[in-house]
C-alpha positions in Angstrom: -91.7 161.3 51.2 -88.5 162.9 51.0 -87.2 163.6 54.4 -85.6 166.6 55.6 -81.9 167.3 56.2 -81.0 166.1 59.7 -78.7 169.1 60.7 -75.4 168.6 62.4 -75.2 168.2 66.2 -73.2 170.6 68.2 -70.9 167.0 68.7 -70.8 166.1 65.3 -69.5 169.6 64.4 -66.9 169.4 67.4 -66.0 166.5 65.6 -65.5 168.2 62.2 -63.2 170.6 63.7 -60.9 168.5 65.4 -60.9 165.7 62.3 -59.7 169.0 60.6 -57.4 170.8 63.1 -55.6 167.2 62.9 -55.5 167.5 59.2 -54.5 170.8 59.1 -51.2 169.8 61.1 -50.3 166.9 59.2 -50.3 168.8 55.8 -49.5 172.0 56.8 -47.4 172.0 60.0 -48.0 174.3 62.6 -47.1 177.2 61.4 -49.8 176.5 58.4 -52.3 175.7 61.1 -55.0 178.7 61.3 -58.8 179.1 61.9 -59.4 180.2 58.2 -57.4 177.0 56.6 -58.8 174.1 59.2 -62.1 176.1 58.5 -61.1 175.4 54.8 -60.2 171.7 55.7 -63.8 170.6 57.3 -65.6 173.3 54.7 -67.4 175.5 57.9 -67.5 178.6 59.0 -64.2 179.4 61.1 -66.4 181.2 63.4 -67.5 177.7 64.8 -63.9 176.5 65.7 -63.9 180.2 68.1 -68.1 179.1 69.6 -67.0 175.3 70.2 -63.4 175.3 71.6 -62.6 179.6 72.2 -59.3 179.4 70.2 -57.5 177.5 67.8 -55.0 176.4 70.1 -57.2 175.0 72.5 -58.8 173.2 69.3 -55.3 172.1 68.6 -54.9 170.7 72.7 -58.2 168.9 72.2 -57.7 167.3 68.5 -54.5 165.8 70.0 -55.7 164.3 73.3 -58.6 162.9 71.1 -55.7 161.2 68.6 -54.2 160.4 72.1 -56.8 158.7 73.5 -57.3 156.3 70.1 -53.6 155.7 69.9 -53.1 155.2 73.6 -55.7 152.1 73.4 -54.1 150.8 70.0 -51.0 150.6 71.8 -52.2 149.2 74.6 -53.9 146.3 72.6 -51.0 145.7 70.5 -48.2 146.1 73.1 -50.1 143.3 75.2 -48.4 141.0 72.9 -44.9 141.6 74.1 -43.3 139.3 76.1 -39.7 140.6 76.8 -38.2 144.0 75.4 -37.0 142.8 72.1 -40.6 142.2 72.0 -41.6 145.7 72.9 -38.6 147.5 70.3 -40.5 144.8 67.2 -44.3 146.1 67.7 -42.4 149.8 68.2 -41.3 149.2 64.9 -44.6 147.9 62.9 -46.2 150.5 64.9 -43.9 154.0 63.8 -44.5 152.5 60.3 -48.3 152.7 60.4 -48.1 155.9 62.3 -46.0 157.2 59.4 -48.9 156.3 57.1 -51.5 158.1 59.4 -49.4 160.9 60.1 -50.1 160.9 64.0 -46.6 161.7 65.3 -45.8 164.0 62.3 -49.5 165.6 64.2 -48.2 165.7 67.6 -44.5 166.7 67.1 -46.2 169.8 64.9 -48.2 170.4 68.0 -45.6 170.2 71.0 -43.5 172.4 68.5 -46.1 175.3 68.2 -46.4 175.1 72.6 -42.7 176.4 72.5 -42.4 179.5 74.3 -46.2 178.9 75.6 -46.0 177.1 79.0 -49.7 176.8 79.5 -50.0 175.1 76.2 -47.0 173.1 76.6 -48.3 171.1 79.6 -51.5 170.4 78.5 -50.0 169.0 75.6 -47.5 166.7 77.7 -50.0 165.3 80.0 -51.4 164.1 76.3 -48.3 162.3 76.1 -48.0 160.6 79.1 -51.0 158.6 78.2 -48.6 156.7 75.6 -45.7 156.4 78.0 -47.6 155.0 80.4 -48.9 152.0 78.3 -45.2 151.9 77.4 -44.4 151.4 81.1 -47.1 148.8 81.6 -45.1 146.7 79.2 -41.7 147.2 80.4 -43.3 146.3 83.9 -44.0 142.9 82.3 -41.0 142.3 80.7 -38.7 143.1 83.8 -40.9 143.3 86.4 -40.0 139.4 87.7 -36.6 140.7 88.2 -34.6 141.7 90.8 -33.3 144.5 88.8 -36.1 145.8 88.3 -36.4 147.5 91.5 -33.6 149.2 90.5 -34.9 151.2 87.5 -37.9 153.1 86.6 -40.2 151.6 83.8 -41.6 155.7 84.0 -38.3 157.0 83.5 -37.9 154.4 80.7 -40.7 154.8 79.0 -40.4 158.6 78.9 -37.2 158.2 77.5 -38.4 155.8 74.8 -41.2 158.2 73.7 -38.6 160.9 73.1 -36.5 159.0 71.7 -39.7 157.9 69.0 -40.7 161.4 68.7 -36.9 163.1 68.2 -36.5 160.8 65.5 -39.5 161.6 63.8 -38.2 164.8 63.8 -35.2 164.0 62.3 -36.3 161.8 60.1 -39.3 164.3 58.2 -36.1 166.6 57.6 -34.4 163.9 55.1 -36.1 160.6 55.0 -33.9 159.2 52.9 -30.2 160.2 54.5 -31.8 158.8 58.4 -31.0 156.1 59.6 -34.2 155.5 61.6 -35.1 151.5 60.4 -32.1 150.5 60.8 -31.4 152.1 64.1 -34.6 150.5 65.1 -33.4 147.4 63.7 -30.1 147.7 66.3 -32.2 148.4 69.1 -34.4 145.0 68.8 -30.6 143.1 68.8 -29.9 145.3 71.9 -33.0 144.7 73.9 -32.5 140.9 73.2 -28.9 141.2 74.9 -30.3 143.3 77.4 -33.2 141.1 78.5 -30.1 138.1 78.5 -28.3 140.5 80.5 -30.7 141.9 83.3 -31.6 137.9 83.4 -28.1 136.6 84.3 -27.2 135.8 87.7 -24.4 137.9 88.1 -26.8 140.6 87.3 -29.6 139.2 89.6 -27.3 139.0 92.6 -25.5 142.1 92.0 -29.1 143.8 91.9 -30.4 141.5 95.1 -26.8 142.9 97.0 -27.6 146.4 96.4 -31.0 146.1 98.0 -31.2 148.3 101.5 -30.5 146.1 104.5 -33.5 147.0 107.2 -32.6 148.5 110.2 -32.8 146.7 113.3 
């Protein structure tokens, strides 16, 4: 008996969109990101992105938290493994190469560039991003967080500034991948965290941080 066709549920179609919204930003940028062409991408009726999500940029918000939410727990997984910061800058490295064959940041610097000029946008779109930097700051916590020093600094501020620094050079680099310098500026940065880590380690280091501690008061 030939069955009939199960039709699509309302959360498998969701699904459709934002596969293709994603798709849509990673071939076409954002400024080739519309209803009609991600409609093209998944083959349904643009009308359906407008029912399930109200407008393409709030498709756009949604398709990257959901990347967000699968990279954020491949990082986390990964990252685990690191044991000091060189540590952290070597899976950095294995990671930006797969996410250059997925396309994800390529996806999410397309997206934080159509947010300019629309606040609203643009902070739902960051708090997306702090979901990575704060699995980053998890593992600077357990490279650092036995020293003294690292009371002194702020494995937030850190890790912010490390997931800039990922996505500005994923900028730079789509505009001429062959002139930038990005592996072996990544290279550089493993030989620096290794000094660092030496460094912050030391115990001129340790007791200059353990002296700059705030005496109680009496």
């Amino acid at each position: 008996m030939v069955q009939p066709k199960k039709k699509s549920s309302g959360a498998d179609t969701k699904q459709r969109i934002l596969d293709a919204t994603l798709e849509c930003l990673r071939v076409n940028g954002i400024v080739g990101t519309s209803a009609r062409v991600i409609a093209g991408i998944g083959d349904f009726n643009q009308a359906l992105i407008f029912y399930h999500f109200g407008s393409v940029n709030d498709a756009v918000i949604q398709a990257v938290g959901h990347m967000t939410e699968l990279q954020r727990d491949r990082y986390r997984d990964r990252l685990a493994d690191a044991e000091d910061l060189a540590g952290i800058v070597e899976i950095a490295r294995a990671l930006r190469e797969e996410d250059a064959r997925i396309g994800s940041i390529s996806m999410l610097t397309q997206a934080f560039a159509g947010a300019q000029g629309n606040p609203e946008q643009g902070k739902q779109l960051y708090s997306q991003l702090e979901q990575w930097t704060a699995v980053v700051a998890e593992s600077i916590d357990r490279s650092i967080g036995d020293l003294p020093v690292a009371k002194q600094v702020s494995s937030e501020h850190l890790a912010f500034g490390l997931s800039a620094l990922f996505i500005g050079m994923e900028i730079l680099t789509a505009m001429d991948p062959e002139k930038a310098p990005t592996d072996e500026l990544l290279e550089e940065f493993g030989d620096m965290a290794t000094m660092l880590q030496t460094l912050l380690g030391s115990p001129l280091v340790q007791s200059l941080a353990a002296a700059s501690k705030p005496t109680p008061e009496a």
